[in-house]
N, C-alpha and C positions, 0 to 999 in steps of 0.2 A: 216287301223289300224296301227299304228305307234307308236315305244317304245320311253320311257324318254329320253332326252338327257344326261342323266347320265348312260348310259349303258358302264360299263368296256370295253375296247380292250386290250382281254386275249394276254399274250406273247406268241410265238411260236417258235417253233425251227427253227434254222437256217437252219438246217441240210435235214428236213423232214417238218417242214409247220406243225407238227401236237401243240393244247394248251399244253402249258407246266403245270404240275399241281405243284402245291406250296405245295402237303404236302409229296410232294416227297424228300428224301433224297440229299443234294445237291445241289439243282434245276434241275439234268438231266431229260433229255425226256425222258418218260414212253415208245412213240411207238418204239423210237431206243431203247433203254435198253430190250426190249419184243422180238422184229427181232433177236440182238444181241444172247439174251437166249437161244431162239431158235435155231437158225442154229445149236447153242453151242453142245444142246443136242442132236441135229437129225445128228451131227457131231459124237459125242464118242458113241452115240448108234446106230449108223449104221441102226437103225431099221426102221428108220420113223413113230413111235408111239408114242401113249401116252396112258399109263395104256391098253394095251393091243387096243389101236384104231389106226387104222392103217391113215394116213395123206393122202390126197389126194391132197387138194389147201388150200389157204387161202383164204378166202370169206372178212373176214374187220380184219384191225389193228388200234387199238384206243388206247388213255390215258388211256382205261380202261379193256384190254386184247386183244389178240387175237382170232377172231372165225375161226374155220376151217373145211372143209367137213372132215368127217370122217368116215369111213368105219367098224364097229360094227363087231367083230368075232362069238358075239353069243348074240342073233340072228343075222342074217348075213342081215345086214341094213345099207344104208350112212342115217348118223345123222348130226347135227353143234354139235362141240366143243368146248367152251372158256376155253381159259388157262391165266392163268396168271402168266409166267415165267418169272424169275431174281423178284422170291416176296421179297427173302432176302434183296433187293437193296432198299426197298419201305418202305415209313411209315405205321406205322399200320394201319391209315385212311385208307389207300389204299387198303389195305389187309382186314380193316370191311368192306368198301365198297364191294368189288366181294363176301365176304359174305352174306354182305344183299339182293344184286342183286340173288342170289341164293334161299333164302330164303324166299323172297318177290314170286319166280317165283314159287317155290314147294308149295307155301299156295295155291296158283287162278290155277283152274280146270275151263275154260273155252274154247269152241272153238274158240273165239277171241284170246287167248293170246296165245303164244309161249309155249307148255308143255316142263318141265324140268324132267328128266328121271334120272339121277344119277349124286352125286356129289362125289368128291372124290378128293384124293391130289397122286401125285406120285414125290419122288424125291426131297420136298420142294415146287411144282409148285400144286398149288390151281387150278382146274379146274372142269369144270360141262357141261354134255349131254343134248342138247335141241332137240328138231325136227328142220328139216330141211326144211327152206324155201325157194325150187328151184325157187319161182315167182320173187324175186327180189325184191325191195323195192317200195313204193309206190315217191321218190323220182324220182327213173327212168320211172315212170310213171304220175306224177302229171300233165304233159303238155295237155296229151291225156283225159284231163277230162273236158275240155273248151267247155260250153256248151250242156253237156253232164247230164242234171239234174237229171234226176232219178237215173242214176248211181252214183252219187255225193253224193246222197240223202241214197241211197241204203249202199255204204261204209262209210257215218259218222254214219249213225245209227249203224252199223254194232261196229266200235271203238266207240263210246258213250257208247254203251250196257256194253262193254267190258270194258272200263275207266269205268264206274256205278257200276260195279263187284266188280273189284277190292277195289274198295273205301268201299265197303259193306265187303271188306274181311278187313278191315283196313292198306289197301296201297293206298300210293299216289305214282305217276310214277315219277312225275317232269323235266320230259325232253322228253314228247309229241314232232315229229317233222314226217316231212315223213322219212326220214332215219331210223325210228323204228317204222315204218308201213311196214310191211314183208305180203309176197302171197306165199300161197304154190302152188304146181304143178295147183292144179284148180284155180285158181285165188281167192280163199276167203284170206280176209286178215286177220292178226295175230299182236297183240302189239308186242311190245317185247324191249325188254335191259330196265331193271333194275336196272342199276348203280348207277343211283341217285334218287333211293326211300325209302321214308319216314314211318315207320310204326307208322300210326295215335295213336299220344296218349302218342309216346315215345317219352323219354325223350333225347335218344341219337340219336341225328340231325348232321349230318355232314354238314352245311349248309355252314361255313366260305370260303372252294371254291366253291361253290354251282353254284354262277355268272360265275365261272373261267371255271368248269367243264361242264356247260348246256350252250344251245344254246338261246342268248341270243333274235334273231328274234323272237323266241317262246315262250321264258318265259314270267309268268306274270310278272307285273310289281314289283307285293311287293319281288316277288325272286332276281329281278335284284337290287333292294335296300338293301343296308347291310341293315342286322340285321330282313332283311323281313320275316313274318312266311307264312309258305305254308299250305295250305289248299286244298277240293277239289277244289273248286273254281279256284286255280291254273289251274288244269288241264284242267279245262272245257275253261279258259280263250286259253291256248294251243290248243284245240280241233278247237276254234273259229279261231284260226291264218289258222289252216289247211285247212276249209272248203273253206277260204279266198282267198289262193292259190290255193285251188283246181276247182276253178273257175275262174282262171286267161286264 
């Protein structure tokens, strides 16, 4: 399966290798400006928190927040954490994006998808409580599924189910890839990141970095062409790239 030869090659930072996004103020890198943020604040507040959650690691740093273990005072639980600090620095696309991704995740009540637990801002830094998935992604596990059919069989039904949900809740995900295929402790798998989803029907589409910000190998093809509209269809097309590799 093989994408147009018209697929953009997003710029990236010199600095860090991460895409640079274009509706960023400036052009600076989103993941140094998030690092930056941070130290800043876990710097003057000596506390290593956030809204009373205590830091333990970073788990991923992306164009589109930081996630982090986090350790819960009440109940006393490690949860993931994404923040999105130095918001001030960021266009407001940037800023409706970690909103929608929040929002799109509070709608879908299933045990396929990543449950989100509380949102809240502390300080100017936009952030939101997920569950914790200690499995690791289906990335660092894609190679071990070679031949292995019923289990292949077992976790696409498992994310189809769960991509079918959501689309019945009126979201489309738009950046299906195994990097947001998460396992918890048991190994059942979980969708998850939200950044670049769609609420079917609406009119406000952040689509113009759409190409810049989603991973290009997994998109369909009408996303990777300006002015493409996304559909479910999209994502089943994404689904289809996964099973693809996960039989490699």
């Amino acid at each position: 399966m093989t994408m147009p030869d018209s697929t953009p090659c997003p710029a990236r930072c010199p600095a860090c290798g991460a895409v640079l996004d274009p509706a960023v103020v400036g052009g600076a890198c989103v993941a140094c400006l998030l690092g930056e943020a941070m130290e800043t604040t876990k710097a003057t507040s000596g506390l290593g928190s956030i809204a009373g959650h205590e830091l333990i690691e970073v788990i991923a740093r992306g164009g589109m927040g930081i996630v982090y273990r986090v350790r819960q005072r009440d109940p006393r639980r490690e949860v993931a954490l994404k923040a999105l600090p130095g918001a001030e620095l960021m266009s407001g696309e940037a800023k409706q994006r970690f909103r929608i991704e929040a929002q799109a995740m509070a709608r879908l009540q299933h045990p396929a998808i990543v449950p989100i637990y509380e949102l809240g801002e502390e300080d100017g830094t936009p952030f939101f409580t997920m569950k914790l998935a200690a499995g690791g992604t289906l990335s660092q596990r894609i190679g071990g599924y070679a031949g292995k059919w019923r289990e292949i069989a077992e976790l696409m039904a498992r994310i189809a189910e769960a991509v079918h949900y959501a689309h019945s809740r009126g979201v489309l995900h738009r950046d299906l890839k195994p990097g947001n295929i998460l396992f918890d402790e048991e190994g059942h798998a979980m969708v998850s990141d939200f950044g670049l989803a769609k609420m079917i029907g609406s009119d406000n589409d952040l689509t113009k970095t759409l190409a810049m910000m989603g991973t290009p190998n997994y998109m369909a093809p009408e996303l990777v062409r300006k002015n493409g509209g996304a559909s479910t269809a999209s994502d089943v097309w994404s689904l289809g790239v996964i099973l693809r590799r996960s039989e490699e």
